[in-house]
N, C-alpha and C positions, 0 to 999 in steps of 0.2 A: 443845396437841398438837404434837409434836415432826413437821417436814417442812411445817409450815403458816409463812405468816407471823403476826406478833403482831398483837393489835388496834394496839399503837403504833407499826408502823412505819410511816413515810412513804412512800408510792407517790409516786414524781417522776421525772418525765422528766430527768435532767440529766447532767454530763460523766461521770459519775462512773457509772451505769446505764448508757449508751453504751460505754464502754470496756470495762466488764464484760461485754457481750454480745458484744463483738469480738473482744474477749481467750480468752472461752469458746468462743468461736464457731471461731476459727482452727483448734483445735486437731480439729473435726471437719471444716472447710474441708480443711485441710493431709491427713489422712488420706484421704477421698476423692481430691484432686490426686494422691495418690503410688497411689492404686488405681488411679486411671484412667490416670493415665501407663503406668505398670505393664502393661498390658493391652498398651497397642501397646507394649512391649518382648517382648512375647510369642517374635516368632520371633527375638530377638536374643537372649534366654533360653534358647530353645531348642537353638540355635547355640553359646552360648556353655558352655555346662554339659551340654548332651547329652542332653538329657532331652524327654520327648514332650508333648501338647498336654494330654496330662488331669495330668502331676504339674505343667507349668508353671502351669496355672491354679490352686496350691495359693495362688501367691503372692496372689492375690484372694480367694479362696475359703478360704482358712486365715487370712486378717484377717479377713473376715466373721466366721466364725465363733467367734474368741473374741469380737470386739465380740458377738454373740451369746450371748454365757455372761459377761460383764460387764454389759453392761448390765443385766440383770434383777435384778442387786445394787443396782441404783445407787437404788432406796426407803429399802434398809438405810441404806449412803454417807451419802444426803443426813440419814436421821435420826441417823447415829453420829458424823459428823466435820463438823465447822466447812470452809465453801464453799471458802474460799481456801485452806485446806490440801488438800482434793481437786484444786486446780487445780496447786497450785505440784508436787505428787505426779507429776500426769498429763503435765505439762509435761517434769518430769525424767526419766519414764519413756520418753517420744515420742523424745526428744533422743539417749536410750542406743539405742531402737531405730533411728534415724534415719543413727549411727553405726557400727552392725552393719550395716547394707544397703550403707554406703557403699566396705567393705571386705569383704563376704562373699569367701571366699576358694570358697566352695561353694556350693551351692544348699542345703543342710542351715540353713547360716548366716544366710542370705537371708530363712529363711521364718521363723529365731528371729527378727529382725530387724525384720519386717511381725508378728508377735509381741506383741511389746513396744509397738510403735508401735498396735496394734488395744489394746493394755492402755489403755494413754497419752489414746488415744479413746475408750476404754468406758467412761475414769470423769468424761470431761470433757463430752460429747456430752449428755449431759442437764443437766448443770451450766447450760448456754443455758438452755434451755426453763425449766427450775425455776426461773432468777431472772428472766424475763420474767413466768411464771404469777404470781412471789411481790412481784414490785416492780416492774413495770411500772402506769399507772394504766391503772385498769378500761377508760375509754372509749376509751384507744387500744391496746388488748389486741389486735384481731384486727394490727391496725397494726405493731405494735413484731413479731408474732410472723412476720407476713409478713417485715420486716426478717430476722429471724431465719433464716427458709427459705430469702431470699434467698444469706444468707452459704453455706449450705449448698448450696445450686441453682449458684452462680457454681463451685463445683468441679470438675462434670464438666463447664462450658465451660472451664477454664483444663485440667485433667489431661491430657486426649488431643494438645492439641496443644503445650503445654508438653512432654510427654513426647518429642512426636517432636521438635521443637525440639530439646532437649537430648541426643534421643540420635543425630539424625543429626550433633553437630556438637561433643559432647563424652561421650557413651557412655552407657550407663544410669545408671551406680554416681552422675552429679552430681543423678541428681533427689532423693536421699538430700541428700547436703551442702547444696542450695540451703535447704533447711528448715529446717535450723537458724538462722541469727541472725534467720530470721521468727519463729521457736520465742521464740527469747531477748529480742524485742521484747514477746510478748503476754505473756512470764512477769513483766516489768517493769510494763508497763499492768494486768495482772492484780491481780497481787500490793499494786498502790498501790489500785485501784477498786474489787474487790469489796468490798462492806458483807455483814452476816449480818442476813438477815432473819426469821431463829428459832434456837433457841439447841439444841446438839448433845445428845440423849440418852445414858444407856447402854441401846442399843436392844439386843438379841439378834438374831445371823445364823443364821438359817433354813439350817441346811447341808445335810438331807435334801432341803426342796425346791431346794436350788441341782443339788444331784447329780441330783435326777431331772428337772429342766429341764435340765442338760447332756448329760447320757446322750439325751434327747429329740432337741436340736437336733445333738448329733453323730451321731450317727445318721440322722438325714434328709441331713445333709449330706455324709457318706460314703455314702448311698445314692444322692444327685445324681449323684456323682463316679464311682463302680461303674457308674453306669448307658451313662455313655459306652465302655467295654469291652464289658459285657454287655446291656445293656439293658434296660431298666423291668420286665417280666417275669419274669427271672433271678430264682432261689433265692435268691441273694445280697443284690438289692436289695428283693425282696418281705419276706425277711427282716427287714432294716434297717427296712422301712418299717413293719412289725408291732411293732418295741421303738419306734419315735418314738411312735404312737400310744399306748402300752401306759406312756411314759415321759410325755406328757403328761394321759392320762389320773389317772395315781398323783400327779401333780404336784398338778391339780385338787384328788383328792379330800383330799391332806393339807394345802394351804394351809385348804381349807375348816375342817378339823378342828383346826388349828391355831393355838395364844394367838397366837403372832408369827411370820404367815406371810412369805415371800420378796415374794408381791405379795397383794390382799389379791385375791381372785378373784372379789370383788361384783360389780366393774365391769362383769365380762359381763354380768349381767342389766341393762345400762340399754342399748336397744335402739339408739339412736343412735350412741352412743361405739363398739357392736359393728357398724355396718355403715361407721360414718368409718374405721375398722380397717381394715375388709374394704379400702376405696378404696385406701387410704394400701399395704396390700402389693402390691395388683394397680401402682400406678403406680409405686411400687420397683422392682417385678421387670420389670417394662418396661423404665426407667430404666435400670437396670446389664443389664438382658440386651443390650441395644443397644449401651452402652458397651464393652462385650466385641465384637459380634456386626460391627459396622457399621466399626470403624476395622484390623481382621483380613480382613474381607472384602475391604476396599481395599486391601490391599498383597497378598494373596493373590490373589483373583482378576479384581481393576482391576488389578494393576501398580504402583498409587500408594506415594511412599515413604513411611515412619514420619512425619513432619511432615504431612505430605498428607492421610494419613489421620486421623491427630488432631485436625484443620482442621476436617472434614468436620461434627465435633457443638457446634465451635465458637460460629457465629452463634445456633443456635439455643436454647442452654443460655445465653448472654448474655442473650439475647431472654425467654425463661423465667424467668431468676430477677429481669428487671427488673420482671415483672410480678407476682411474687410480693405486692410491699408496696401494689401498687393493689389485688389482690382483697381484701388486707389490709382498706385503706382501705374499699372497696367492703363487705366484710362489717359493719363498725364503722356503716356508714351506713346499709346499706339489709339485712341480714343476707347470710345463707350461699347462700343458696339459689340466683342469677342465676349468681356467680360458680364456685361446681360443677358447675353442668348445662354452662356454656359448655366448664370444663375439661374433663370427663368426656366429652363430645360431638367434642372436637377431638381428644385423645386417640384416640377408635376411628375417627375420620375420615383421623390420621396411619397407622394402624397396618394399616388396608383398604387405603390405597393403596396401602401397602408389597405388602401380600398380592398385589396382583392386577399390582402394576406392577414389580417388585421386581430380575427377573434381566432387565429392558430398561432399565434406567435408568443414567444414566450419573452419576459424584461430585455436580454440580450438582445434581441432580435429590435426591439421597439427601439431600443438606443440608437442602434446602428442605422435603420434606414432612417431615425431624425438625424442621424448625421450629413444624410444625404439633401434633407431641409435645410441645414444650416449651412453648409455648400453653399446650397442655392441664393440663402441670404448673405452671406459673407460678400459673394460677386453680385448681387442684385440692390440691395439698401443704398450704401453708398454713394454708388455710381448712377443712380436711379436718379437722386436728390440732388447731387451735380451737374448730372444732363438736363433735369427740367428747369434749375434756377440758370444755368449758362445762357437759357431757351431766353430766357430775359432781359431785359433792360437794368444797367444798375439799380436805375429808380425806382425797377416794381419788384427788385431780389428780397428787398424786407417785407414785401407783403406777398413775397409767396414762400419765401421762408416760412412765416403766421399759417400760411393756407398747407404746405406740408406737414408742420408738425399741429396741426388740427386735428387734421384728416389722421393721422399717424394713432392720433386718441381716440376719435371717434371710431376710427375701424377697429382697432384694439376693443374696446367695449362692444362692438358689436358680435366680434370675434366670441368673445366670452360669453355675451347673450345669446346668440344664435344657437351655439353648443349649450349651455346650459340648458334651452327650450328644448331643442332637440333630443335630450340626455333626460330630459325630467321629461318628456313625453311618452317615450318608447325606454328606458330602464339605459344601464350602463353597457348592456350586451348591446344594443342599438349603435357603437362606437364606429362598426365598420360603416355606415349609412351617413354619419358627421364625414367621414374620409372618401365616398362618393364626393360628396356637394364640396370636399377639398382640393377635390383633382378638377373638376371641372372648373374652378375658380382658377387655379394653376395653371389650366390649359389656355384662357381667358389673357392672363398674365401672357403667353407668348404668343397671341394673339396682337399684343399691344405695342412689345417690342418689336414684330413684324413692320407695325405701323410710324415706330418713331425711326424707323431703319431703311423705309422704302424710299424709292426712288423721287416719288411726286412730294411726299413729306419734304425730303432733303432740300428739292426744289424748292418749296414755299417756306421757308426756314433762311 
């Protein structure tokens, strides 16, 4: 079956496996680094092109969202086109967009630019994950995939403060340039190490379900973006929010009905893989709402400069993705279950203090309880995305691979709209009221693991 591996290939650890996940892995590394830098150039953007808090946020929130409308392709991808040509694709698409940012003469230009580079990531971003599920050995799966998080988890520790870095001391346009000859390194390790570990179909691409999953997620996601104008109420956004539904609902029902759907929509009915989902968006949208929320706060109303504030999510994103490849370890050994109640439980422990302690605290203090976030995700991402693909059948692990890291982007952009609406409605003192509606998603989150833990679950599993 075409997106499986074969009975003859070889599952092995070796140089050659290694390089291909780092090689893969960069180019969604490097996308996130340019998001989150990106962020704290916010009011430099602002300044520089003239433009206000809700169209600058397109530059984050108009990547999300094609990685949003790519990825959900990426079942088709892995069954139509041999690995290393998706990669060596996504590379030279990254590179072209990499070189549009770094001369946008506009802001029109800027956001073709984050474009290109969200295309470059949508088709490579799963590329990971698929050759760990397809050629990693079985026994160090949750292991190798935590590596994998990791690479992903170390970006919003480098982005924010990279970003200020480079723009207090050579302007935005270099966080563009610095990615290319990192680009040009994993197209060479790439291009030598992937192997193919199933052989490329003539699949058919599902275009009706691509258009009503795009229509879906564009939709919600100009409804985020309206909402900081008018707010969640308005005609405008209630409207929006009636075609998302209306555009995932027809999505549903014509994958169902359909010989060669875009994803195959079984997977929801297996009860565990739908509540490792649920996890996996709530600690996204935490994730990037704060990457937006916390490095803007500091320069707006701390005073801190761009580097300062980028600093700030530094320690604790180092800290997080170090631990990603122990819950790894940890799940491989003793299962899933220790290693997410601790993540899911640290998470609402960072997100309450926030709540209750939030407009008294001084940069030190903000560091350190996001440490206690990144805790939380270090032992939660991971093991979250291996307990729900486990939940599965070989045959539907590449399409809910696609439906993880979807979901991964659409919650991320929503993460960043929700807060930005929020933030532009009520001022940047309004921050302790974003960290309410943070904890109770939090709590929600162990709400879920409860559920993928209990007793009747385990049964019907």
């Amino acid at each position: 079956m075409s997106g499986e591996a074969t009975p003859a290939f070889d599952r092995r650890l070796d140089l050659r496996l290694i390089l291909s996940i780092v090689a893969t892995g960069v180019m969604s590394f490097l996308g996130v680094v340019v998001e989150t830098a990106m962020n704290v150039a916010f009011p430099s953007l602002q300044e520089e092109f003239g433009i206000s808090v809700d169209r600058v946020q397109w530059v984050t929130t108009g990547y999300l969202l094609v990685l949003g409308l790519v990825v959900p392709a990426s079942a088709f991808l892995k069954r139509r086109f041999r690995t290393r040509s998706l990669f060596v694709i996504a590379v030279a698409v990254f590179i072209a967009g990499s070189l549009l940012g770094a001369i946008a003469p506009s802001f029109l230009v800027l956001i073709l630019g984050r474009v290109l580079q969200a295309l470059g990531t949508g088709i490579a971003l799963p590329l990971m994950f698929n050759i760990i599920l397809e050629q990693a050995p079985l026994h160090r799966l949750g292991t190798i995939m935590g590596f994998g998080a990791l690479i992903t988890a170390m970006a919003p520790a480098v982005g924010p403060s990279f970003g200020g870095l480079i723009i207090v001391n050579f302007g935005w346009r270099e966080i563009f340039v610095v990615t290319i000859p990192v680009l040009v390194l994993a197209l060479i390790a790439g291009a030598w190490a992937i192997r193919e570990s199933g052989e490329a179909s003539r699949a058919q691409f599902d275009l009706v379900g691509w258009v009503l999953i795009a229509v879906a997620f564009t939709a919600l996601i100009f409804a985020s973006n309206a909402a900081a104008n008018s707010g969640w109420l308005s005609a405008a956004v209630l409207g929006l929010l009636a075609l998302t539904i209306a555009g995932f609902a027809l999505f549903a029902r014509h994958c169902l009905r359909s010989e060669n759907p875009l994803v195959d929509v079984r997977i929801f009915g297996n009860r565990t893989f739908v509540l490792a989902v649920g996890i996996i968006v709530i600690v996204q949208f935490l994730t990037l709402g704060q990457g937006y929320l916390i490095p803007n706060y500091a320069q707006i109303v701390l005073g801190a400069d761009p580097f300062v504030a980028g600093l700030l999510l530094f320690p604790g994103c180092v800290l997080g993705a170090l631990l990603a490849p122990i819950s790894g370890r940890i799940l491989d050994r003793f299962g899933a279950r220790s290693p997410m109640l601790i993540g899911t439980i640290a998470i609402f422990v960072g997100m309450l203090l926030y709540a209750i302690l939030f407009p008294r605290l001084g940069l030190v203090h903000i560091a350190l309880i996001y440490c206690i976030h990144t805790i939380g995700q270090g032992f939660t991402s991971g093991t979250s995305m291996t307990t729900g693909l486990r939940g599965l059948s070989d045959r539907l692990r590449t399409d809910g691979n696609a439906v993880i890291n979807t979901v991964q982007q659409l919650s991320g952009a929503l993460g960043t709209g929700v807060t930005t609406s929020m933030i532009a409605a009520s001022g940047e003192e309004s921050a302790q009221q974003v960290f309410v509606l943070y904890a109770a998603l939090a709590a929600v989150a162990i709400v879920l693991w409860s559920g993928i833990f209990s007793r009747r679950n385990q049964q019907l599993t």
